[in-house]
N, C-alpha and C positions, 0 to 999 in steps of 0.2 A: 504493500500500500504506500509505505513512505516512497517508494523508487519509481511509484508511478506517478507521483503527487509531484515529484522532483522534474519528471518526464513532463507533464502536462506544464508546470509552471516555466518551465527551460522553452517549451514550442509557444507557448501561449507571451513569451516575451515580448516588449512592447522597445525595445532597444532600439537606437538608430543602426546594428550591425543585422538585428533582422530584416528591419526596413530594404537596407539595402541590401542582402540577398534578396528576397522578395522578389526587388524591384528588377533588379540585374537579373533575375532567371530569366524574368519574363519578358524583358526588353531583350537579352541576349537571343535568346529562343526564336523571339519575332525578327530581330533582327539577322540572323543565322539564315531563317527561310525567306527572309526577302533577298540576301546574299544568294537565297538557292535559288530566286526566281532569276535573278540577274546573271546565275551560272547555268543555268536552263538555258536562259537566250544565246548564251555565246559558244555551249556545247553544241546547240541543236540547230541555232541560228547562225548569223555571221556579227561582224562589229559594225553594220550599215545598222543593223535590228535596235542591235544595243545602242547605237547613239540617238535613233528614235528615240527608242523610251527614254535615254537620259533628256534628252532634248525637251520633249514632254513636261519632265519632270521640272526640268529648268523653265522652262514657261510656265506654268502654275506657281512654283514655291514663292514669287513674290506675291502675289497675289494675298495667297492661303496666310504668309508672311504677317501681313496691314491684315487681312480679317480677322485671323487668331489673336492677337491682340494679346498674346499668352494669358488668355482669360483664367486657363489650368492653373498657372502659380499664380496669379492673385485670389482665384479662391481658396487655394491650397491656404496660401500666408495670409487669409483675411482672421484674423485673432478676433477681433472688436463685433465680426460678423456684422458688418456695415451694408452689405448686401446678402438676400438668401439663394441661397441653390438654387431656386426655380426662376430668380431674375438672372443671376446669370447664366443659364440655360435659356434663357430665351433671348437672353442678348445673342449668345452664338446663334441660335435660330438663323437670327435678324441677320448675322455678317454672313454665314453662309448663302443665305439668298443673294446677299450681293457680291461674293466669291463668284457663283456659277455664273449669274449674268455679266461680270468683269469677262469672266472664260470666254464665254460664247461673243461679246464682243471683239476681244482678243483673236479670235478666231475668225468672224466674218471683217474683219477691217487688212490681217495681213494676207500674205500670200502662199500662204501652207498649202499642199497639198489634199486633196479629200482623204488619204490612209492618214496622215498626217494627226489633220484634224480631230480627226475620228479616235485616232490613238490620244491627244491631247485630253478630248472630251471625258474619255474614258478614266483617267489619268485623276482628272477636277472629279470626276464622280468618286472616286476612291478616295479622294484627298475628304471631298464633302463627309461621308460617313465616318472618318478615323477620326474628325474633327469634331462630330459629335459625342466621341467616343472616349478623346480625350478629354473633354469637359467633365463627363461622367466621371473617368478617374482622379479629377481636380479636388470632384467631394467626396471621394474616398480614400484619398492622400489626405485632405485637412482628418478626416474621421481616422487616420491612420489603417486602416484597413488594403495591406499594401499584396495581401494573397488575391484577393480579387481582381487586381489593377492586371497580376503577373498573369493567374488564368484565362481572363479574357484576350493579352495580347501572345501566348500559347497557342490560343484557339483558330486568333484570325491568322496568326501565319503561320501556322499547320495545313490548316483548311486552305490556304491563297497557295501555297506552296504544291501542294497534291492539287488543286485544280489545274492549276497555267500548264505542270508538266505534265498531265495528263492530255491534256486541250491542244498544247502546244505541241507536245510530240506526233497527234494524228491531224492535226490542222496547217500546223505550221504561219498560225494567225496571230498575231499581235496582238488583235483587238478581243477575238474572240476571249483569248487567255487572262485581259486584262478585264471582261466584264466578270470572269468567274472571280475575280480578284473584288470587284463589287457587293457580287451576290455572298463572297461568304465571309465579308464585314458585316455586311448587313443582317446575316443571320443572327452572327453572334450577337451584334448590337440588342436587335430584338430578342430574343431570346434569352441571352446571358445577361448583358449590362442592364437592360432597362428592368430584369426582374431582379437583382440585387439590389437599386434604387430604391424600388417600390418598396423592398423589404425594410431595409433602412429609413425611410422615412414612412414608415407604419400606414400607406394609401396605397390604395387600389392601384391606381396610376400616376403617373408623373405627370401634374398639371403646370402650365405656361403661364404669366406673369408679365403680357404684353403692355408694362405699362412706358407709353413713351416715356415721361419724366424720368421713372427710374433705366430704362433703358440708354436715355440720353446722358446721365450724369454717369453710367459704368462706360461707356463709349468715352466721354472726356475724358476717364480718366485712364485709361487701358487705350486711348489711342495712342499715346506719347512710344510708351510699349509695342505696338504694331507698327506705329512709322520706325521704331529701331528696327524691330524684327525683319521689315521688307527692305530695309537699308540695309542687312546682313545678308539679307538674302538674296537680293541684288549684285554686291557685292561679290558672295560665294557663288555665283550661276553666270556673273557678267565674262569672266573667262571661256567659259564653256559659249557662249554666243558667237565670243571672237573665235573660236576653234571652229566653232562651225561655218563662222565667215572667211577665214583667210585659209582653210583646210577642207575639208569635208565630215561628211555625218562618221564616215568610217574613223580617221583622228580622233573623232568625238566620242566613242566608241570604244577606243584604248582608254582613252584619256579617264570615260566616267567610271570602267570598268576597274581600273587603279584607285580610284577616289573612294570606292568604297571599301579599301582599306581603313581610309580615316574614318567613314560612317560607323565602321565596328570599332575600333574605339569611344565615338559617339555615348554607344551603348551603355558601356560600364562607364563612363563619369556624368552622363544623363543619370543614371540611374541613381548614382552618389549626392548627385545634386536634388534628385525629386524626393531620397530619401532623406537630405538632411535642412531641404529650404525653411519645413516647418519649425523646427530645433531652432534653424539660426532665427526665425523669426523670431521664435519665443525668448532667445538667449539676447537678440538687440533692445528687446523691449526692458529686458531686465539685467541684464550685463555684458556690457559692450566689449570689456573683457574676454567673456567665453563665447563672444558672436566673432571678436579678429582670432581667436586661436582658434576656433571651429575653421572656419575659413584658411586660415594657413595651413591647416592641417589636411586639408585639404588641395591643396592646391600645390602642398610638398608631394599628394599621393598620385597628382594630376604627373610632376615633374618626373619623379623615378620611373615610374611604370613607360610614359612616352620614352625616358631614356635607355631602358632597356630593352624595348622593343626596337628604337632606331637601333643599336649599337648589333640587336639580332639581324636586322633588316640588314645593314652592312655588308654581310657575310653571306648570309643567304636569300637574298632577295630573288636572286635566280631561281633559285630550288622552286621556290613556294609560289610564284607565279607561274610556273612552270606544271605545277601540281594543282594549284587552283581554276586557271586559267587552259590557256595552253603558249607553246615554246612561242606563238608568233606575238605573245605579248611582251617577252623576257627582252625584246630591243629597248624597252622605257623601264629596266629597274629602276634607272637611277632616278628617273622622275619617282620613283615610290617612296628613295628616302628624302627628297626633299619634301614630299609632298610630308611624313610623318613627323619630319621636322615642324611642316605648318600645322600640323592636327595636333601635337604636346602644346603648342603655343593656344592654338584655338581650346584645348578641355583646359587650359588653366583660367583663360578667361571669360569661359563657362560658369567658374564657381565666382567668377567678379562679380558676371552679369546677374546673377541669381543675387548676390549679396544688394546690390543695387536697386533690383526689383523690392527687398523685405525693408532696406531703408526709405523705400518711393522716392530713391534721388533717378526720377523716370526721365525728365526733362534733360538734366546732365548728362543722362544713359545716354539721349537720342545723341547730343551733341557730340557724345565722342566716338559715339560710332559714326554720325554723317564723316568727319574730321578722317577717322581713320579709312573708312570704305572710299574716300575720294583719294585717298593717298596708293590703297590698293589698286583700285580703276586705273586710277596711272601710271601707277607699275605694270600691270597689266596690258593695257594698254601701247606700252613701247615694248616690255618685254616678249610679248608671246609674237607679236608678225618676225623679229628677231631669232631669240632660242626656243618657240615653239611649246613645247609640254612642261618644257625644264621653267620658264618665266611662265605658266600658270602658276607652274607650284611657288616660283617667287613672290609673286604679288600674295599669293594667301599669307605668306610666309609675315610678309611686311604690315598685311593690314591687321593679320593677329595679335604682333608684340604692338603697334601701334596701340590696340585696345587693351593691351595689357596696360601699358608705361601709363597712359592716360586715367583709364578706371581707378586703378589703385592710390592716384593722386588725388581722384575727389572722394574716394572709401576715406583716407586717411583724413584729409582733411573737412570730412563730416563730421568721423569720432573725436577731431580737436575740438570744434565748434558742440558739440554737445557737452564733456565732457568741462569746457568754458561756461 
């Protein structure tokens, strides 16, 4: 009895190290099979396929960027409960509807292709439902409830991973493989997230909260937040534009198919971060103290782990793209370590930007991200018609420490001015 009591209260922990297993399994997981959707395409397909969809992707994410408005951390770090779960769920409502019709304008004004298109549109419809998805796990991260958040992003990319290579092996369609990519978000949403919801807040169903007023003050203030976010996103996609101007979809194609090396990284300091924004919020409110060493502590875990990986990458970068990929991607290692170079710089200033969001210095936030993303763009910009894949990876590289050197000078000089 005592060893089970021991047993139950060890799993029933409420610690920020289970949080963030939790959160890592289940971002790992999902993220793993959307690596497997993107090694589907390059087994099965060629790197023209792949730089569609990255391409896609790259047209959307500003967008999704300005809508999301990372509504998920600020209801996560809402302490004071200044707004309720169902207003901001229906604020995302609100910004989704004008996500899709930004899309579809996007779409009937350039001159894409109809497969093109069509792949894009597909692309905004998957982005629409994950983003209802993530809101849901915004109020189950403040509720701490971090097995739920893991099982459902399990589900959807298990289920997204087995459909496309299923689809994709007997069709050999893009499109086709990305609506099943659709269909089984959408399941999970209804089925899984929306009946955990209902559970947690003791109602039948999960009712909407269309109130302009309140709708409009959560937009003020989470837009400063969304012009960052599409100014990052911008930023991290405006390379890939020029690849696909001064080179072609196939370039683009190697290029995206490398990058998401850095996405899996992504993963594990995403996860460190959703599992410890709450913490820091609660630790700024109440000791600023253990909200700068929570934070350094993190962002010493961002440094070693990125250095150990580049210092691997070094040595074997051949091998493992070679193995993941195939040989005719192994002519761009080196573009892989610089690229990892820009992704330890980018998760360190992951745990900035998240500190930034819990102190609401949002306004600051935008400034030094436009500051640094136009320093990126211009690297960019001369770099890549120049040295090609190698000066993408530059300009990330610059506009990263750029957000780094910046952020940490207005975190620092918040905690003088409070502490004054």
């Amino acid at each position: 009895m005592k060893n089970t009591s021991l047993i139950k209260k060890y799993f029933n922990n409420n610690s920020l190290s289970w949080h963030f297993i939790w959160i890592f399994l289940g971002k790992g997981i999902y993220a793993a099979t959307q690596w497997g959707i993107l090694i589907v395409l390059v087994k099965l397909g060629n790197p023209q396929v792949v730089g569609q969809y990255g391409y896609a992707l790259a047209i959307t994410a500003p967008a999704v960027a300005l809508l999301n408005m990372d509504l998920r951390s600020l209801l996560a770090s809402d302490i004071k409960d200044n707004f309720s779960f169902q207003e901001y769920l229906s604020t995302r409502m609100v910004t989704i509807c004008f996500f899709l019709i930004v899309t579809l304008i996007i779409i009937i004004v350039s001159s894409f292709s109809t497969k093109l298109s069509l792949v894009i549109l597909c692309v905004a419809m998957a982005k629409a439902i994950e983003n209802i998805s993530d809101l849901l796990f915004g109020f189950f991260q403040k509720n701490e409830k971090m097995r739920i958040i893991a099982t459902s992003e399990i589900l959807k990319g298990i289920f997204s991973l087995i459909g496309v290579t299923i689809v994709y092996s007997l069709t050999k369609s893009l499109i086709i493989s990305l609506c099943c990519v659709v269909v089984s978000r959408s399941v999970v949403l209804y089925f899984y997230d929306r009946k955990q919801v209902t559970a947690m807040l003791c109602d039948k169903k999960i009712f909407f909260s269309f109130d302009t007023i309140v709708i409009k003050r959560i937009i003020v203030m989470a837009l400063p937040v969304g012009v960052s976010s599409l100014i990052i996103s911008f930023g991290t996609n405006f390379p890939r534009y020029l690849i696909e101007h001064y080179y072609s979809e196939e370039i683009l194609g190697y290029f995206v198919a490398l990058f998401y090396f850095i996405a899996a990284g992504d993963v594990l300091f995403l996860a460190l971060r959703q599992s410890t924004i709450h913490r820091l919020a609660d630790y700024y409110r109440i000791n600023t103290r253990k909200f700068l060493l929570l934070l350094i502590q993190t962002i010493l875990i961002a440094l070693t782990i990125g250095a150990i990986v580049i210092i691997f990458l070094f040595f074997f970068s051949e091998k493992l793209i070679t193995i993941i990929y195939d040989e005719n991607y192994v002519k761009y290692s080196d573009v892989l370590i610089w690229l990892m170079l820009a992704g330890t710089a980018r998760y360190i200033f992951g745990f900035i930007f998240s500190a930034l969001i819990v102190m609401r210095s949002i306004r600051m936030q935008m400034v030094i991200i436009c500051v640094s993303t136009v320093l990126g763009i211009t690297a960019a910009w001369f770099f890549i018609p120049n040295f090609g894949l190698v000066g993408a990876a530059w300009s990330f590289l610059i506009t990263a420490c750029a957000n780094i050197f910046f952020g940490s000078i207005v975190i620092m000089h918040t905690i003088r001015s409070l502490r004054v």
